[in-house]
N, C-alpha and C positions, 0 to 999 in steps of 0.2 A: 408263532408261539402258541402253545395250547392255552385253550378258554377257560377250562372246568375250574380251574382254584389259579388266582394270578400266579403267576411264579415268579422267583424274587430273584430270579441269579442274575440280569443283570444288576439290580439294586448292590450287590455286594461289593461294587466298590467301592461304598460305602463303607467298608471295614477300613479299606487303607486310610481314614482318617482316624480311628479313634487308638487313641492311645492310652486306654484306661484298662486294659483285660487282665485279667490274673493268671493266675503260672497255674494254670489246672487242665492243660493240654498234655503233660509229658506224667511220663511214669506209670500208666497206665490207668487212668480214673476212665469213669465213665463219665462219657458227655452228652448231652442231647442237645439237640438244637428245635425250636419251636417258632414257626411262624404264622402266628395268628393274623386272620384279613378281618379285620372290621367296617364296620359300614357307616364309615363315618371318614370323609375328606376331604372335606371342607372347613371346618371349623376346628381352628389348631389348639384351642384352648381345652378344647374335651380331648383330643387325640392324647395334648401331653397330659392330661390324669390319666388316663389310661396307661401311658408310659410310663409315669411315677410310681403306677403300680408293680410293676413288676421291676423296677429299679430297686424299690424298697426293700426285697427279699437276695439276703447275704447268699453271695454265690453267684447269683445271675450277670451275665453280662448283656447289656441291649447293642444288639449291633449296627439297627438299620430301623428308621421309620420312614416310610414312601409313600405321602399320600398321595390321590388322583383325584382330582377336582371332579372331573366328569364322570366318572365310574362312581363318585362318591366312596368313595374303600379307600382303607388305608393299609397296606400291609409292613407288617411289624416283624425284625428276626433279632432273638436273642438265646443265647448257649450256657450251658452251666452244668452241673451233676443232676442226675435225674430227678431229685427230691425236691431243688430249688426250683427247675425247671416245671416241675408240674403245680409247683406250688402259687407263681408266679402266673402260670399262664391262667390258673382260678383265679386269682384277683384281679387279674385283666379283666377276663370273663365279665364279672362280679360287678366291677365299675363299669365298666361297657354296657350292662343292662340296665344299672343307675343313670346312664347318661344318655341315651341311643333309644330314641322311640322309633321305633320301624312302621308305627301307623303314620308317620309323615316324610317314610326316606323316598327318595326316587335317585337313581342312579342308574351308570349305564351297562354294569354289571352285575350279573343274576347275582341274587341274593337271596334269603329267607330266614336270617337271624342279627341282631347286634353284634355277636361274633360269629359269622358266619362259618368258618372252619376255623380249624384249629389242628391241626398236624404236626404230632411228634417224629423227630428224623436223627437215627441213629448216628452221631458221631465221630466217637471213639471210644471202645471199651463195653461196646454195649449192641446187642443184636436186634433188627428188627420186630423179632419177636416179643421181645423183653418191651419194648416200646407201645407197640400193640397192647400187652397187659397195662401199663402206665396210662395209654389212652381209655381204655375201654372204664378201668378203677376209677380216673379225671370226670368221662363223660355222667359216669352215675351220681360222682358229687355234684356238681353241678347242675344235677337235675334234682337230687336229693335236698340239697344243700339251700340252691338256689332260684328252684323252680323252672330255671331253663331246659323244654324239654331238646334231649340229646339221639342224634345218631351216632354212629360208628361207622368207620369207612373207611377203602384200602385194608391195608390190610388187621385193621381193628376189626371189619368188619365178620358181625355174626352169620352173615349169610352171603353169595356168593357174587349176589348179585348185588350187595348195597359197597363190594368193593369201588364200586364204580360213584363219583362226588354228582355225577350227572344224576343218578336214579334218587340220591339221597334229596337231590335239593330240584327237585323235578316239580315243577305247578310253581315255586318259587316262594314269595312270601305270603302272595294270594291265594295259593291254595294251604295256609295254616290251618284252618276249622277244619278240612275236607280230608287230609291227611291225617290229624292228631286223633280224628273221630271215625276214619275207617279201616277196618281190620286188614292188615299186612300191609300197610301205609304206615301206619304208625311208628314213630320214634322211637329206639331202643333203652331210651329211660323217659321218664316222665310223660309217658302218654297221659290227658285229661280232658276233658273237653273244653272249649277256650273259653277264658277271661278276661278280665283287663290287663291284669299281671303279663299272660300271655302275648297277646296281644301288643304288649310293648316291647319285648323282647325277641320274640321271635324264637328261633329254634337255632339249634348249633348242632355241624358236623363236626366229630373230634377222631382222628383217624391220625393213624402211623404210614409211612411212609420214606422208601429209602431216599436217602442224596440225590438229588439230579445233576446234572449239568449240561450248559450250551457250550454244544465245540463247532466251528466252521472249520471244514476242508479246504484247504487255500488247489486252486486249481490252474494247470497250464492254460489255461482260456478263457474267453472273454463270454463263450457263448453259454447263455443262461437257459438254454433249451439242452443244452447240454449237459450243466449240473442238475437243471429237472432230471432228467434221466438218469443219472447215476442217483441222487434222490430216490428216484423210485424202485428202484433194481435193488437197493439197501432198506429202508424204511418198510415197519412192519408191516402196517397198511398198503404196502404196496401200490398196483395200479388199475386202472379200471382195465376191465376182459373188452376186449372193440371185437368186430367182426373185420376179418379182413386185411386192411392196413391196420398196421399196431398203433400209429400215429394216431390217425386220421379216419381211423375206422365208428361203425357205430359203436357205442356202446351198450356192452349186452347187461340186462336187466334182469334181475331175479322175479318171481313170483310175486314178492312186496313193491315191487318197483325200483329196489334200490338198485346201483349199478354191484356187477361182481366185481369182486375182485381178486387181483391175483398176489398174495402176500410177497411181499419183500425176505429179503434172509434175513434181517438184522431185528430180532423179539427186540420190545421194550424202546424203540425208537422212533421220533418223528423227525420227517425229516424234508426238506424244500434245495430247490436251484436259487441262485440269486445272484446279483451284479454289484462287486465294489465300488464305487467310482472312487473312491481312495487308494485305495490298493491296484486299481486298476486290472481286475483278475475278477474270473466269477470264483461263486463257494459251492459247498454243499453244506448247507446251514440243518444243524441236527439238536434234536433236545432227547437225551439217553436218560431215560425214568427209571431204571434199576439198573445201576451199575453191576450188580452183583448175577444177571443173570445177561449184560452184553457188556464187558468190560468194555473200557476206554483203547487198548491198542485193539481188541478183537475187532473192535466199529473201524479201526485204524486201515487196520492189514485188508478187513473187507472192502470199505471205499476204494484201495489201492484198485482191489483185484479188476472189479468194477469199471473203474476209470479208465485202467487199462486196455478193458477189453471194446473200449469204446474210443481206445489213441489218445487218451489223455491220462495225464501224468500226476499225483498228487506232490504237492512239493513241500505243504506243510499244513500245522495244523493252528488253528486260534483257540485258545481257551476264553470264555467269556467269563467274566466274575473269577469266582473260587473255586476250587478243588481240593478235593479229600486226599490227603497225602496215600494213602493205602491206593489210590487210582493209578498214580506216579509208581507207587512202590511195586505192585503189580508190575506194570506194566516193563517196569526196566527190569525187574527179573525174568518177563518172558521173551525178548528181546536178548539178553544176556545168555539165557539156555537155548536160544535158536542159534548164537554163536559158538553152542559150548563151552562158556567160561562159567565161572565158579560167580555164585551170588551170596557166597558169604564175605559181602565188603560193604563200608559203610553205606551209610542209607541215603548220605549225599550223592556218594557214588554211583548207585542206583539211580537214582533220579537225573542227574546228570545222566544217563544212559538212555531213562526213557525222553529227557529234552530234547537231545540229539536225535533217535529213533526217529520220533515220531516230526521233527521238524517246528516243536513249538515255537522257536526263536528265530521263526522264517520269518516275517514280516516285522515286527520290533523282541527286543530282547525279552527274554524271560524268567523274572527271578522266582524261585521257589520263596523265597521267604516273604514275596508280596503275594503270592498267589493261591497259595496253599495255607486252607485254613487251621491245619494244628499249630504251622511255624509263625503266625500272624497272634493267635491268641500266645503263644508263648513268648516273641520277644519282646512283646507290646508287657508283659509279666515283669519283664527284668526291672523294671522299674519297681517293683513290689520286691521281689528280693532275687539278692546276688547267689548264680549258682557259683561255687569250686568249678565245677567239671569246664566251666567254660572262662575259668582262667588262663593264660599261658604258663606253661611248665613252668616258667622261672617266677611268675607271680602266684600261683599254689606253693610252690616251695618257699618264698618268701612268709607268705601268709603262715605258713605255717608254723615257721620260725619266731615269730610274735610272741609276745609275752599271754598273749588270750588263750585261752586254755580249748580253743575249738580256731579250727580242727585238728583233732588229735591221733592217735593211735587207730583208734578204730575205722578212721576216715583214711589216712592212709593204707592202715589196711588193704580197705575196699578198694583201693585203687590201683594197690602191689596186683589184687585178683582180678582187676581191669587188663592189667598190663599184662599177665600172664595166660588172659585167654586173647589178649591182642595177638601176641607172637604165638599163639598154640593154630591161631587162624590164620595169619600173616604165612607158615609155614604149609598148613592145609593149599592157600592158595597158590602159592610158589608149584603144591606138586602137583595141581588140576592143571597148572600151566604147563608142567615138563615137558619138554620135544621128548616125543615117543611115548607118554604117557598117557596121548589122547582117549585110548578106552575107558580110561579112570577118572573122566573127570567130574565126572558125578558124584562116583566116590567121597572123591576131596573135599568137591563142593557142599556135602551135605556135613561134612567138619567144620568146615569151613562157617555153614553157617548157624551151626550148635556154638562155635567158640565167640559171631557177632554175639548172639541170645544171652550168652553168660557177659561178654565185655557189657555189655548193654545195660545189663540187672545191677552188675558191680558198680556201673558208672552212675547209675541211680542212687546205691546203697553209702557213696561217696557223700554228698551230700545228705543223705535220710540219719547217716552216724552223726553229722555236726548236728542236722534237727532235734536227733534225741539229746541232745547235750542241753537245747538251749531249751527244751522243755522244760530238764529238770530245773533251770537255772528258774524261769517261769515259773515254775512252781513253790521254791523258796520265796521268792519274793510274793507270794498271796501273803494277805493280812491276816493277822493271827492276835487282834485283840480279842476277842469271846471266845468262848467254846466250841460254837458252830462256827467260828471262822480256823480254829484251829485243828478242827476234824477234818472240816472242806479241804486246810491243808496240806494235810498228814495224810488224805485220801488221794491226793492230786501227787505228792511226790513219793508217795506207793505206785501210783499206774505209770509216772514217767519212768519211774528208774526201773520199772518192768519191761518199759518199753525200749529205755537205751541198753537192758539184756538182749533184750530181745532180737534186734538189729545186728550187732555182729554175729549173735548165732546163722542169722539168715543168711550176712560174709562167708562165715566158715562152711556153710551148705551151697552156698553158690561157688565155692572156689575150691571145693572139693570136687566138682566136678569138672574142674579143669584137667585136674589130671588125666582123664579119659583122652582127652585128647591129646595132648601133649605125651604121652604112651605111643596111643596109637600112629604119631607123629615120627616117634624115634622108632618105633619096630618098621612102618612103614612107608614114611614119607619122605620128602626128597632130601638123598642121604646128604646134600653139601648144606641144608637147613638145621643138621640134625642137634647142632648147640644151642639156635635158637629155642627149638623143642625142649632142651634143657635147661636152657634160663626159665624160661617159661613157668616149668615146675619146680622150679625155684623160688620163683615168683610166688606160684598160687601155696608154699609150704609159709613162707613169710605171712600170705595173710591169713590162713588160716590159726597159724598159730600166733599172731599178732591182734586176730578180733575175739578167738579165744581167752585170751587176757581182758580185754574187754570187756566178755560175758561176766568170768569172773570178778572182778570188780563194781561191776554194778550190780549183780548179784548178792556181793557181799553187803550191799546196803537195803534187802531187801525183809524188810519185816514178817513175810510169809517163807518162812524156813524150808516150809516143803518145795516150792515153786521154785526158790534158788538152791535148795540141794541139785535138782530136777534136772536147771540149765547146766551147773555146773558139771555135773556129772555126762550129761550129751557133749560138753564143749571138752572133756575131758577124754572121751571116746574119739572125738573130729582130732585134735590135737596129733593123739598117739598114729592115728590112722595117715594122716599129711606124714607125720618124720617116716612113718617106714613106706609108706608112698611112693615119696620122693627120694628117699635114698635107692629103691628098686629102680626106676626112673634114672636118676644120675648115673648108676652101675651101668645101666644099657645104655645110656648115653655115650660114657666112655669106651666100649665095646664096639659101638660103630666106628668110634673117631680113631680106633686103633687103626 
């Protein structure tokens, strides 16, 4: 495992205990994840104020505290929307300097701050670039704010070479005076010359940086001189240059001394041989530091190639901790296009393709929803509230039927325009599969996964119409004894009931474009599918003009005239545009089935 900043992926099985996470993984929010190392672990009483602090801030979730006695660090990982998360990991900071004198730490891990690093890591919903800006805005408050002076690193980093945590935190805590007081050594916020203040805090890296993860190649053999070697044929470091025997040869030496070396194929990978004695099988044990520049199967397909050319065989793979669903979802989409089948099918589907592929449930089973961190913050949610979408048909239907006035119209709606680009993809996928139709399967497949995208949005907008309901309902119920409580009121159930317009407008615009495909489904697609294609727009005519009632009615309770002339009149245009739509639609429908 690499030295420079501890890394916490095995700490994260630590997630499969907590059962506290909120429903802020689906629908597309941003999230960050943030794993501050402090220098301090040993004494659990500072650690939990530390940890209190960032519990206190709404939003966050803490997932994992790991101290280490001997390294004296403690590393700490918690996730939330960007705002909470940066907000959170300053009051960590904050207390950490109130607590954490670094004129008396010694531990067995470099150090040279009370929060030694501090790295934001993208997600979901959020680029690492955007992160880097969060980081770099973080590092100046806190040097601003709180006197701790800051560098930037990875990819926060202002220069090219402080990407690197080694160069940042280089001389360690000993050299604080020596750095903060010489030109291009210095800190990128709060350089000063030292004090006491200083002096007891130390300094802090705050830097961005993507996902990692640790995967082991499960291997035909025992021999660990021979997952070395596939090791080094992959890994980007690659392997020293020898004279002679490649083995056992010298090793040749640069000008500095150091040995050369000959790079590996695999950017962004470190990577080692090793021996299970459980498994009874050596590995090729890898830590992939940008997924985004070696994906998880690319590392897959190359070990094979590797292994192979060396008479051994990969049989599967181990994921260690968690993993970012987007690695899964990659990954069984290119798997799936190296088959030529269509990747417009659910996203369980997918993943179950790259489990399979790639051999993860070679050695014990493996479930996505314990291992995969969006599906782990989301079901751990369901406890905070119940979605529709993941009722069974006959318990939606029931529910609905209830004398409660949610979910209603518009929530069905949304889900009439679920099911209409279900079957408009269901039909896509049918003709990517047709015997004789193999030229096209790309074709389909890119319908195919226009119609996942819309069922996807719809099936969000399913429950986002009951939330607008129970806002408004939230909103009546504010108190309304004084004036200012009854403005605060009358201003709150103005912005819901704009906002429950607002929502089935966004049905009627996502299920209008169902039609597109379910057209091009019956002019084109496979002709014994071609009614489905027609329910279909049938389908998305019902919800559009089903949430179009919707608009209108909440609209009509809208104090600003202009705004609800505005929707009305758009839901009025979507309306007209669905009936002649789909009666074009049905006409060609029945044309074929002549």
């Amino acid at each position: 495992m690499p030295n420079n900043e501890k890394y916490y992926i095995f700490a994260h099985y630590y997630y499969l205990l907590k059962t506290t996470y909120s429903h802020t993984m689906s629908n597309g929010k941003q999230i960050v994840e943030c794993v501050p190392n402090f220098s301090e672990g040993r004494d659990m009483g500072i650690i939990k104020q530390i940890t209190d602090e960032i519990e206190s801030v709404k939003g966050v979730r803490l997932l994992d505290v790991d101290p280490g006695e001997a390294t004296n660090r403690t590393v700490v990982t918690f996730v939330g929307e960007p705002s909470a998360v940066v907000e959170a990991a300053f009051r960590s900071v904050r207390r950490a300097a109130q607590l954490i004198d670094m004129r008396r730490h010694h531990g067995a891990h470099p150090r040279m701050g009370a929060t030694d690093v501090l790295p934001l890591i993208p997600v979901a919903g959020i680029t690492l670039e955007e992160c880097a800006g969060l980081a770099r805005a973080l590092a100046r408050r806190i040097a601003d704010e709180l006197g701790v002076p800051c560098y930037c690193y990875e990819a926060a980093a202002f220069t090219p070479e402080r990407r690197n945590l080694a160069v940042c935190r280089e001389g360690e805590y000993e050299a604080l005076a020596e750095k903060l007081t010489t030109e291009g050594r210095q800190p990128d916020f709060g350089a000063r010359p030292v004090d006491e203040a200083v002096e007891r805090t130390g300094m802090t890296a705050v830097g961005a940086r993507d996902f990692l993860i640790a995967v082991n190649y499960n291997l035909n053999t025992t021999s660990t001189r021979r997952a070395n070697a596939i090791a080094f044929d992959v890994r980007e470091k690659g392997r020293p240059v020898r004279e002679g025997n490649p083995i056992v040869g010298k090793i040749v030496r640069g000008e500095d001394g150091e040995p050369l070396m000959r790079p590996g194929t695999l950017k962004c990978t470190k990577a080692i041989g090793w021996y299970i004695d459980e498994y009874g099988i050596a590995q090729v044990s890898m830590n992939m530091t940008n997924l985004s520049v070696t994906p998880l199967h690319v590392a897959f397909d190359e070990v094979c190639r590797c292994a192979q050319n060396r008479g051994i065989r990969v049989t599967g793979t181990e994921i260690v901790g968690l993993i970012p669903k987007k690695t899964l979802i990659d990954a069984g989409r290119y798997f799936l296009e190296k088959q030529q089948r269509s990747t417009g099918i659910p996203e369980e589907d997918i993943i179950r393709i790259a489990v399979k592929s790639m051999g993860l449930d070679d050695l014990k089973p493996f479930n996505p929803r314990e291992k995969v961190i969006e599906y782990l913050l989301e079901d751990a949610g369901q406890a905070d509230a119940r979605r529709l979408v993941d009722m069974t048909v006959k318990g939606f239907a029931e529910e609905t039927s209830r004398e409660s006035p949610a979910p209603g119209g518009g929530t069905i709606s949304a889900y009439m325009g679920a099911l209409g680009a279900a079957l408009a993809a269901m039909v896509a996928n049918l003709s990517s599969h047709k015997a004789g139709w193999d030229d096209r399967w790309q074709e389909f497949a890119a319908w195919a996964d226009r119609g996942q995208t819309l069922m996807t949005e719809l099936l969000h907008l399913v429950d986002e119409d009951t939330e607008a309901f129970n806002r408004i309902m939230a909103a009546f119920g504010l108190p309304k004894k004084t004036d200012d409580d009854r403005k605060a009121r009358a201003a709150a159930i103005e912005e819901a009931t704009l906002y429950a317009a607002e929502v089935p407008l966004r049905t009627m615009k996502a299920s209008m474009q169902v039609f597109e495909i379910c057209r091009e489904m019956v002019t084109s697609g496979n002709p014994n599918s071609v009614s489905d294609a027609g329910v279909g727009a049938l389908a998305a005519r019902a919800a559009v003009l089903g949430a179009g009632l919707n608009v209108k009615i909440n609209a009509a309770g809208l104090k600003d005239r202009a705004a609800a002339d505005a929707l009305t009149a758009e839901a009025d245009v979507l309306m007209a545009e669905a009936d002649r739509t789909e009666r074009e639609i049905m006409k060609m429908t029945e044309e074929v089935i002549k």
